[in-house]
C-alpha positions in Angstrom: 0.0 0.0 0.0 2.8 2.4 1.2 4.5 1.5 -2.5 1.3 2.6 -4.4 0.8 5.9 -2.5 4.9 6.9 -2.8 4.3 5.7 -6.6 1.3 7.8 -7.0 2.6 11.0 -5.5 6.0 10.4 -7.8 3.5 10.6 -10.7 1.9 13.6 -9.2 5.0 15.3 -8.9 6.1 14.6 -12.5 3.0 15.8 -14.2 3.8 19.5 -11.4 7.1 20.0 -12.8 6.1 19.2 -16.2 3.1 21.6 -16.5 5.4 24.2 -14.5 8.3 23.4 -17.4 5.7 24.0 -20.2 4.5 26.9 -18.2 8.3 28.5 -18.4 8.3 27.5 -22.0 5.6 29.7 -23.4 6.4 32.8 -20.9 9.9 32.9 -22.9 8.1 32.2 -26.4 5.4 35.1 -25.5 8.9 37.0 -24.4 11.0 36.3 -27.9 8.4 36.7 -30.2 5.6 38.1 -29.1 1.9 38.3 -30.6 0.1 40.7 -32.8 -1.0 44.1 -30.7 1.1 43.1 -27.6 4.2 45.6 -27.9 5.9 44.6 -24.4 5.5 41.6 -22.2 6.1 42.2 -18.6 8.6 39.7 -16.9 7.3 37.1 -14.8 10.8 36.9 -13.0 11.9 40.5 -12.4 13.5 41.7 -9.4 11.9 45.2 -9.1 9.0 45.7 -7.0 6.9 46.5 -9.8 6.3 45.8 -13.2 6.0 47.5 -16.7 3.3 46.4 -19.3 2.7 48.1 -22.5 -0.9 46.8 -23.9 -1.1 48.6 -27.1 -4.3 46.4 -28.0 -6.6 48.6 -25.6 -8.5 51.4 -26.7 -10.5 53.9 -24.4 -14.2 52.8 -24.4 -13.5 49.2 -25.1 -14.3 46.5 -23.4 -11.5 44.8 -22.1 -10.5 43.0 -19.1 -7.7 45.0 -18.5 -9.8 47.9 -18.4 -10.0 48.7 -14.6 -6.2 48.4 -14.4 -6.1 51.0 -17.0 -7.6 53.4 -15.4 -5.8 53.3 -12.2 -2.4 53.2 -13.8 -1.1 55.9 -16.0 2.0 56.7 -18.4 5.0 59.3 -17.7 8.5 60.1 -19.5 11.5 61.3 -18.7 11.1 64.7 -20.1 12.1 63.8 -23.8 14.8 62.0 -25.4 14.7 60.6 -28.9 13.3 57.2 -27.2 10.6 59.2 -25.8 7.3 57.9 -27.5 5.0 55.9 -26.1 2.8 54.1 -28.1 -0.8 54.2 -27.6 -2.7 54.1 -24.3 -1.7 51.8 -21.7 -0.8 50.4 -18.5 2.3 51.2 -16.2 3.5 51.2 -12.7 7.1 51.1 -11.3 8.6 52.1 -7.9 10.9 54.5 -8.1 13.2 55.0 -5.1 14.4 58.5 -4.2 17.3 60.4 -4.8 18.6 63.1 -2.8 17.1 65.9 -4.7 13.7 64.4 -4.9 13.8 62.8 -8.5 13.4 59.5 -9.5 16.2 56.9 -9.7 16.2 54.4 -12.7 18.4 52.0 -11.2 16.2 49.5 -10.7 13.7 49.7 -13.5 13.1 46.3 -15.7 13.6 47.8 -19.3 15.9 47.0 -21.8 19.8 48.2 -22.3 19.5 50.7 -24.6 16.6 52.3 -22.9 19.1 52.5 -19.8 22.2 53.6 -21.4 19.5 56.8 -22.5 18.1 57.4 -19.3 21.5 57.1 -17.3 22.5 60.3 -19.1 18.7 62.3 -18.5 16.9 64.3 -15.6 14.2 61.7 -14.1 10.9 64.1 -14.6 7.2 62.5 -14.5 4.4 63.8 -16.5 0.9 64.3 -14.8 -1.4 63.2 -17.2 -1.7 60.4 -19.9 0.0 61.5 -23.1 -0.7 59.5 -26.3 2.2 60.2 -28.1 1.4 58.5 -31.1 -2.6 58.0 -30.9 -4.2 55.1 -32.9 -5.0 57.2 -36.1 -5.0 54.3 -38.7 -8.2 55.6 -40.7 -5.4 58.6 -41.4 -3.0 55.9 -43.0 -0.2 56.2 -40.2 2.0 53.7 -40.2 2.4 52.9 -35.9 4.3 49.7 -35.3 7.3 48.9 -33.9 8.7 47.5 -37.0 9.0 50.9 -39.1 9.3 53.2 -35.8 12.8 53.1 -34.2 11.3 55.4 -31.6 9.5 52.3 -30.2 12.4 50.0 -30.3 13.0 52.0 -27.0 10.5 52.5 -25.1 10.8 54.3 -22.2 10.7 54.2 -18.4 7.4 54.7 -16.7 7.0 55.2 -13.2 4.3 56.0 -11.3 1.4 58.5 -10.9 2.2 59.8 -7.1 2.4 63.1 -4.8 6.7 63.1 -5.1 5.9 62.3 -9.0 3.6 65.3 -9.5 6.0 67.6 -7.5 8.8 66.7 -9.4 10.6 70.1 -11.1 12.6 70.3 -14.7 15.4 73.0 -13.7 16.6 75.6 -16.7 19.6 73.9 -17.2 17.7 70.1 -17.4 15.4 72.0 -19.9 18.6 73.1 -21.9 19.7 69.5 -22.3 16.4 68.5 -23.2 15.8 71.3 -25.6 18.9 69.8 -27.9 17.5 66.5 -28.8 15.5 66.0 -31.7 11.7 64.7 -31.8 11.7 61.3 -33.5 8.9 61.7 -36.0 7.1 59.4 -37.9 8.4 57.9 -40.8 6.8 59.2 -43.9 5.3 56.2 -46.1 6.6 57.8 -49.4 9.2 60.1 -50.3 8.9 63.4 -51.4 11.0 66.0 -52.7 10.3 68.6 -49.6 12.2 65.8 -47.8 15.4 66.0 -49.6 14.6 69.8 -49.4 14.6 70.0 -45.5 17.3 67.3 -45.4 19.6 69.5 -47.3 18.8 72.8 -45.0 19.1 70.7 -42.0 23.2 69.9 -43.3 23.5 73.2 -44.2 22.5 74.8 -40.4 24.2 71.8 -39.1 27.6 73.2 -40.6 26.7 76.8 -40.8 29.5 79.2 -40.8 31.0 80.7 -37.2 29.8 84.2 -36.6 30.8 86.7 -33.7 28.3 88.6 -34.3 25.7 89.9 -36.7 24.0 93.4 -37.6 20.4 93.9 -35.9 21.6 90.0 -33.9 23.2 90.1 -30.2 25.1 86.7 -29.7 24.4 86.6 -26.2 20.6 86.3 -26.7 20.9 82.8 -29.1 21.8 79.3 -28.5 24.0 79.6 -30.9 24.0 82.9 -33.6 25.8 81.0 -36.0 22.9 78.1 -36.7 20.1 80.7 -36.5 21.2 83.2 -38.6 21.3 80.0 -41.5 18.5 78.3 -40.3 16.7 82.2 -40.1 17.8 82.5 -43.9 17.1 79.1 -45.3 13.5 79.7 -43.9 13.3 82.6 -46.0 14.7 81.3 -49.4 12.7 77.6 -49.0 9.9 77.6 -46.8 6.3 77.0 -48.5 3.1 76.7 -46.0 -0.1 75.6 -47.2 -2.9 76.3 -45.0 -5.7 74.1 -45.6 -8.7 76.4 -47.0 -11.7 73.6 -45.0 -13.0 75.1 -41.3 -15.5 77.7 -41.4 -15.5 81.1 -39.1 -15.3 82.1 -36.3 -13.6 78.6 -35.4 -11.2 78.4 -38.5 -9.3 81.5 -40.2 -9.6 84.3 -37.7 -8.7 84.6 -34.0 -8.8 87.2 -31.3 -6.5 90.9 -32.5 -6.5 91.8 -28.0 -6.1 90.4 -25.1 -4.3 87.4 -24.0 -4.8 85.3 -26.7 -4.0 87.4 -29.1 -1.1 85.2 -30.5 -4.3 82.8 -32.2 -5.3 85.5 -34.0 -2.8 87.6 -35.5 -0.6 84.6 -36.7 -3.6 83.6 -38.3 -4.4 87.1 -40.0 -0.7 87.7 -40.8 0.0 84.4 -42.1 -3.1 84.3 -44.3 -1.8 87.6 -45.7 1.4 86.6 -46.4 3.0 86.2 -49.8 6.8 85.1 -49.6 5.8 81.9 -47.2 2.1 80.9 -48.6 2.1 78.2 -51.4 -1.5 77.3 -52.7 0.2 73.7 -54.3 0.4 71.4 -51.5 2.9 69.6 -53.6 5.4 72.3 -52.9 4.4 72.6 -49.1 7.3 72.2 -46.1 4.5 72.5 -43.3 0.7 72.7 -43.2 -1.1 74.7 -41.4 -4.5 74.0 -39.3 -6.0 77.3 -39.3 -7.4 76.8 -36.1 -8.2 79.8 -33.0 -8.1 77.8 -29.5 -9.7 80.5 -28.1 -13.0 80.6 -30.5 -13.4 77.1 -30.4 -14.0 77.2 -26.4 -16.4 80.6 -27.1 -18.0 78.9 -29.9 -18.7 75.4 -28.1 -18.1 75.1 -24.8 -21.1 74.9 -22.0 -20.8 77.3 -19.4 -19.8 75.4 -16.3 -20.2 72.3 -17.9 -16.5 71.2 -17.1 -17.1 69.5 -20.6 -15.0 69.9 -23.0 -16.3 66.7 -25.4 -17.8 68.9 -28.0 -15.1 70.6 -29.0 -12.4 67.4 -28.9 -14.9 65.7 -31.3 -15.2 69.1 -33.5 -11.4 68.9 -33.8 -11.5 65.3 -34.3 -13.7 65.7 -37.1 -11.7 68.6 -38.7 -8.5 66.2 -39.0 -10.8 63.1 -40.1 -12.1 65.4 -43.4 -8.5 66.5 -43.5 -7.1 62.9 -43.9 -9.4 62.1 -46.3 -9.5 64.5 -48.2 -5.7 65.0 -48.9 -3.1 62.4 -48.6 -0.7 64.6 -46.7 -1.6 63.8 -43.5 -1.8 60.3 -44.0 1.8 60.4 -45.7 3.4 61.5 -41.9 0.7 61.0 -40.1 0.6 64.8 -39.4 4.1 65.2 -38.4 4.5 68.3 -40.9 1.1 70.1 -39.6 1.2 72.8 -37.0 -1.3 74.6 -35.2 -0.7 77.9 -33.0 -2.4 77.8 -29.8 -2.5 80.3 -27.2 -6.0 79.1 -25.2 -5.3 77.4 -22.1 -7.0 73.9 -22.6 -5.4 74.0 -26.5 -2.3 70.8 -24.7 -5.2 68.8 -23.3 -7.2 69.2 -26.2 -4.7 68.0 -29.0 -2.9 65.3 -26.8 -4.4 63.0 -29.0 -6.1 64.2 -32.0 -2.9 65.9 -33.0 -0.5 64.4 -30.8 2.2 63.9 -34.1 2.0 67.3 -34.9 3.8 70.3 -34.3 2.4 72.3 -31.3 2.8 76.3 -31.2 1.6 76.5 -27.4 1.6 79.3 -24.4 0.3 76.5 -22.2 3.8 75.0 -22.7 4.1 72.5 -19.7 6.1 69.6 -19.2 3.7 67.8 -17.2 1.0 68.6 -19.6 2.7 66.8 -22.5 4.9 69.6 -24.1 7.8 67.8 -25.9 11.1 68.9 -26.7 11.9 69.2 -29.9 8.4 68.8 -31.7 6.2 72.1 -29.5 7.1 75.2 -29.7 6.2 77.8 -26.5 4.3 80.5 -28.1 4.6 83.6 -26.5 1.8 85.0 -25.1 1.0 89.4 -25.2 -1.5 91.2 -23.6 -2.3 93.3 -26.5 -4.5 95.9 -25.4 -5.1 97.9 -28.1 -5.7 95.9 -32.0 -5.3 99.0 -34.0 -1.6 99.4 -32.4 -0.5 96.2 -31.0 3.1 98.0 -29.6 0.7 100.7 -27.8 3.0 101.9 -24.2 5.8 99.9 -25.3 9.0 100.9 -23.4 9.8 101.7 -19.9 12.6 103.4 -17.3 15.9 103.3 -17.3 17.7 100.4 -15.6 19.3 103.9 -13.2 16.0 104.8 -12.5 14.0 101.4 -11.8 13.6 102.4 -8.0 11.5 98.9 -6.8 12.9 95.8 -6.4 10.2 93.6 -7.7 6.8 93.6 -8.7 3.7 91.4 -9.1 -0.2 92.1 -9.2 -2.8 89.9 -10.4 -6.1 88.2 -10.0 -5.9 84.9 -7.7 -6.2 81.8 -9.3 -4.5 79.0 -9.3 -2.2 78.0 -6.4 0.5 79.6 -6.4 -0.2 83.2 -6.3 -2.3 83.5 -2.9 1.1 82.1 -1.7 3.3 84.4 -3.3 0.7 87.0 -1.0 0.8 85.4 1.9 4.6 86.0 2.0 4.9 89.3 0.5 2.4 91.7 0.5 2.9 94.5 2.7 5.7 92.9 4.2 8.5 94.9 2.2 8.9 98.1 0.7 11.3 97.2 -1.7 8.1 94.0 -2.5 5.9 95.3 -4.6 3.6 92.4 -4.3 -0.6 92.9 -4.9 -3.6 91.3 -5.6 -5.7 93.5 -8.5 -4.5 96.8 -8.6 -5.7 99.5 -11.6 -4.2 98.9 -14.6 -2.4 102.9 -14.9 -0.8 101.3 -11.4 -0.1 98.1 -13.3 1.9 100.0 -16.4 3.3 102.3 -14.1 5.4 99.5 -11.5 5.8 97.4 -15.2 7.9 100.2 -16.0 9.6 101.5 -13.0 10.6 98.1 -11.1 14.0 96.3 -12.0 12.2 92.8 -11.7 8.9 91.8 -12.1 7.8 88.4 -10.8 5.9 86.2 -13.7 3.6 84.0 -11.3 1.9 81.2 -12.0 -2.3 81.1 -12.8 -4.3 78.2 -13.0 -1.5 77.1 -16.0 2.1 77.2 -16.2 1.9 80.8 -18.8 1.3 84.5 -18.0 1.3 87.0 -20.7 3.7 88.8 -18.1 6.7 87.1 -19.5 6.0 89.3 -22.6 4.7 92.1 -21.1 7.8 92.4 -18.9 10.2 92.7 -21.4 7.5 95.0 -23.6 8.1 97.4 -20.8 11.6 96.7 -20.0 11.6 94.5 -16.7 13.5 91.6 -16.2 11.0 88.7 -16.1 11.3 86.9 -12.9 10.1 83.1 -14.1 8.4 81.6 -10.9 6.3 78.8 -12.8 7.7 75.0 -12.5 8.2 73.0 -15.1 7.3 75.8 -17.7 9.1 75.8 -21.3 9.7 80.0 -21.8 9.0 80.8 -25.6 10.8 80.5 -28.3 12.9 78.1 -26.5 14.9 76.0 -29.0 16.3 79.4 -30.4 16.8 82.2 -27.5 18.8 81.9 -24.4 16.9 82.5 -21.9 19.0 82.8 -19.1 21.0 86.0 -20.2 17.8 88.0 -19.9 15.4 86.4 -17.7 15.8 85.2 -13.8 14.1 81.3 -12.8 13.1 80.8 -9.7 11.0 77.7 -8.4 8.0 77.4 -6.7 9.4 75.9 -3.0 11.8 79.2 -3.2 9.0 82.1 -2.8 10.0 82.8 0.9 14.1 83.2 -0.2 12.4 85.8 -3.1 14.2 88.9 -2.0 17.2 87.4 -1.3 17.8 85.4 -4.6 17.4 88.8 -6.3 19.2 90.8 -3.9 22.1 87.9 -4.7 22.1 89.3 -8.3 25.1 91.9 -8.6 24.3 95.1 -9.9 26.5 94.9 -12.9 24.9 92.1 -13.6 21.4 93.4 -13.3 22.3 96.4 -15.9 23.6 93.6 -18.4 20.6 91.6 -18.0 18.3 94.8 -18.2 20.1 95.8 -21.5 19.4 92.4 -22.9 15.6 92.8 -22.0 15.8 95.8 -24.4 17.6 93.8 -27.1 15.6 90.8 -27.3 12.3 92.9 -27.2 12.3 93.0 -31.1 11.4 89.2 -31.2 8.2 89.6 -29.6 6.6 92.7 -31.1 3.4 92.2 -33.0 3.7 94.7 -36.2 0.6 95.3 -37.9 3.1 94.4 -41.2 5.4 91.7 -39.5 9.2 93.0 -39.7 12.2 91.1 -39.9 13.2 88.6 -36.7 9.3 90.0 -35.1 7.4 87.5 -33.3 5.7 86.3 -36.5 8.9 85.7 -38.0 10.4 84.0 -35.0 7.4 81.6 -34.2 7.4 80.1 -37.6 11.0 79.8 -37.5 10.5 77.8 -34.5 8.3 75.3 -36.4 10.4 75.2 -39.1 13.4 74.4 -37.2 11.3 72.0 -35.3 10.3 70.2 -38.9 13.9 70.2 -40.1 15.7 68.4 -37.3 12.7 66.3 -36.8 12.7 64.7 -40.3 13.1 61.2 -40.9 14.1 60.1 -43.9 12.3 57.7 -46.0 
């Protein structure tokens, strides 16, 4: 009896190891060769506390049983690199363990080697919300599989959605690493000859000839003189635009001329207008433009206090659908050489998807809102108070003469301003610091104080980044993780002061730390760079119109992929 019983659990133990063996067998064939719509198979085996799955089969609104998981677990990227594009919608968490500056360490992520060697060398920074990088848009014709996307060979880390995550803060010098890397675009499924036209202007900026310095140019205000000034002219001698004639008013083709989203409109109107840049052959076209205002779309179609915003999303959507197939452009890049300028807040949120591939003008220019380096470009955002003059009370004191230290006023929303308050107002003379004040008082401390604080709202952008150097004050960034315009091109930090959010009580000191002869330097700067964001009613040379397409363009030419 005892033999039967040690013979039956020997049998018993066989057929365990052998189902356990078979078991291990298809985990590494699922690993090694995967199945259709399954980019990325988690480990079974890691080490980490957590692990990373990439379903690229589930769609938002489908049923699916990993559906609940979804939801709770969300993507994030490590700023950009040329690795960073994540493919569809899909699930993600990983433990990150701390460093001692309060970012995350990729030590122990599961990923594979060359994702690593890449983030080694990168800033760990989370975004906030889901970003489809490269949304399923196959009724456009886009080509999105791993196979003829080397951006997805590498996918990167994601970590997870949490308070540290959320507070985690891009400094200006990680944002000047970021900003040199180039956006992997899509592939185009033909060739075309604008392809071997941006290819050849991209070696020619590349290798463009050393300059000290150049009439009507300071040196000191650019990356690097040398590659604008080429990249400046090649934009002038090549460039072709077609904008896309569909969309009807007040949506499409027009766009506020005042206030602060005044950028919408008068690229619209002034690009429209123009005839050096405007192609009506598509054929011939570099970049297309959507002729979209952000701005009248929410007026036009948004519920008051609906907190709805599905109307317009599917209004877009539907643009881009007749678009696609209509032309074959689209389709050919999947809407890698379109670009929309977008001052309206909600414009990031609203495109994540829809237009994801393109090329993003934005004020709303956030890192944890899905602004990437290398594709967006920040779009500075005026005040313009007056249509008929758009320059109207430009200009300001002396730098001799600017008697206050620092200045802010503005209405209260958002999070970061009743803070700002709380620690400065009417606790310093030489803190200017108010809630709403008139707006001759407003002009008036714009003009006379030697820094003016650029707060926060309810978004990253203040048209008081503009407004500061329209009136001659050094703009005093105090907005985390927020991409200053025209970023690829201008160097920020000769002419502007950053200070983050967790630093408001050490205010007055940071800017008392700043030496006088370096104040006057930075104030003269102010003055120089003010001629790139000046509105002319007939744009002018290296003006604001000039310098945001330029921006796009130089975005589209190192962001080509040949075919």
């Amino acid at each position: 009896m005892g033999t039967e019983l040690r013979y039956a659990s020997f049998l018993e133990t066989k057929r365990l190891l052998w189902l356990v063996a078979s078991i291990f067998v298809m985990v590494l064939m699922i690993q090694n060769f995967g199945f259709p719509n399954v980019y990325v198979v988690p480990s079974l085996f890691s080490s980490s506390k957590g692990q990373v799955a990439f379903l690229g089969s589930f769609q938002p609104g489908e049923s699916s049983g990993n559906s609940s998981m979804s939801r709770n677990l969300t993507f994030a990227s490590v700023l950009n690199t040329t690795a960073t594009n994540v493919i569809h919608e899909g699930t993600a968490k990983t433990e990150l363990p701390k460093t001692s500056d309060g970012t995350a360490k990729d030590s122990n992520i599961t990923t594979n080697e060359d994702t690593k060697k890449v983030l080694n060398n990168l800033p760990a920074v989370s975004l906030e919300k889901n970003i489809s990088l490269f949304p399923p848009q196959v009724s456009h014709g886009s080509e999105f599989n791993v196979d003829n996307h080397p951006c997805l060979r590498n996918i990167p880390v994601v970590i997870e959605r949490s308070n540290r995550a959320r507070k985690s803060v891009a400094s200006i010098s990680q944002m000047n690493l970021q900003s040199r890397t180039s956006f992997c675009s899509m592939k185009p499924r033909w060739s075309s000859v604008v392809d071997q036209e941006l290819l050849r202007a991209k070696a020619l900026i590349e290798n463009a000839p050393l300059l000290q310095s150049e009439t009507g140019l300071y040196a000191s205000l650019f990356r690097n003189l040398s590659m604008f000034k080429r990249s400046y002219e090649l934009m002038e001698k090549t460039l072709k635009v077609y904008i896309y004639a569909e969309g009807e008013r007040p949506i499409f083709h027009s766009g506020p001329l005042d206030g602060i989203y005044a950028s919408e409109g008068w690229f619209i109107k002034l690009l429209q207008e123009n005839k050096i840049f405007v192609t009506k052959n598509p054929k011939k076209a570099h970049l297309f433009y959507l002729p979209i205002s952000f701005r009248k779309l929410k007026v036009t179609l948004y519920v008051p206090d609906s907190h709805n915003r599905t109307n317009m999303i599917q209004s877009l959507h539907n643009y881009v659908d007749m678009i696609a197939q209509k032309y074959h452009f689209w389709n050919r890049t999947g809407g890698a050489d379109h670009f929309i300028v977008a001052c309206h807040d909600w414009a990031p949120a609203e495109t994540n998807k829809i237009m994801s591939n393109c090329i993003r003008s934005l004020c709303n220019a956030d890192l944890r809102g899905g602004f990437q380096f290398g594709k967006d470009v920040s779009l500075p955002q005026p005040n313009i108070r007056l249509r008929t003059n758009p320059l109207a009370e430009l200009g300001g004191k002396p730098a001799s003469k600017r008697r206050t230290l620092a200045f802010f006023a503005g209405h209260m929303h958002g999070y970061l301003r009743p803070i700002l308050l709380k620690h400065w107002e009417n606790k310093d003379p030489d803190m200017r610091i108010y809630g709403e004040i008139t707006k001759a008082s407003y002009i008036r401390y714009m003009k006379s104080s030697k820094y003016c604080i650029c707060a926060r709202g309810s978004q990253v952008n203040s048209p008081r980044v503009v407004e500061a150097i329209y009136y001659g004050c050094i703009p005093v960034i105090l907005s985390d993780n927020y991409v200053p315009p025209l970023f690829e091109t201008l160097n920020w930090e000769a002419f502007a002061v950053f200070v983050q959010e967790k630093d408001i009580p050490n205010l007055k000191k940071i800017l008392l730390s700043i030496p006088d002869k370096k104040y006057k330097q930075m104030h003269r700067r102010v003055k120089q760079v003010q001629q790139h964001f000046l509105w002319h009613i007939k744009p002018s040379k290296y003006d604001v119109f000039h310098m945001i397409l330029h921006s796009v363009w130089h975005n589209r030419v190192f962001g080509i992929r040949p075919r």
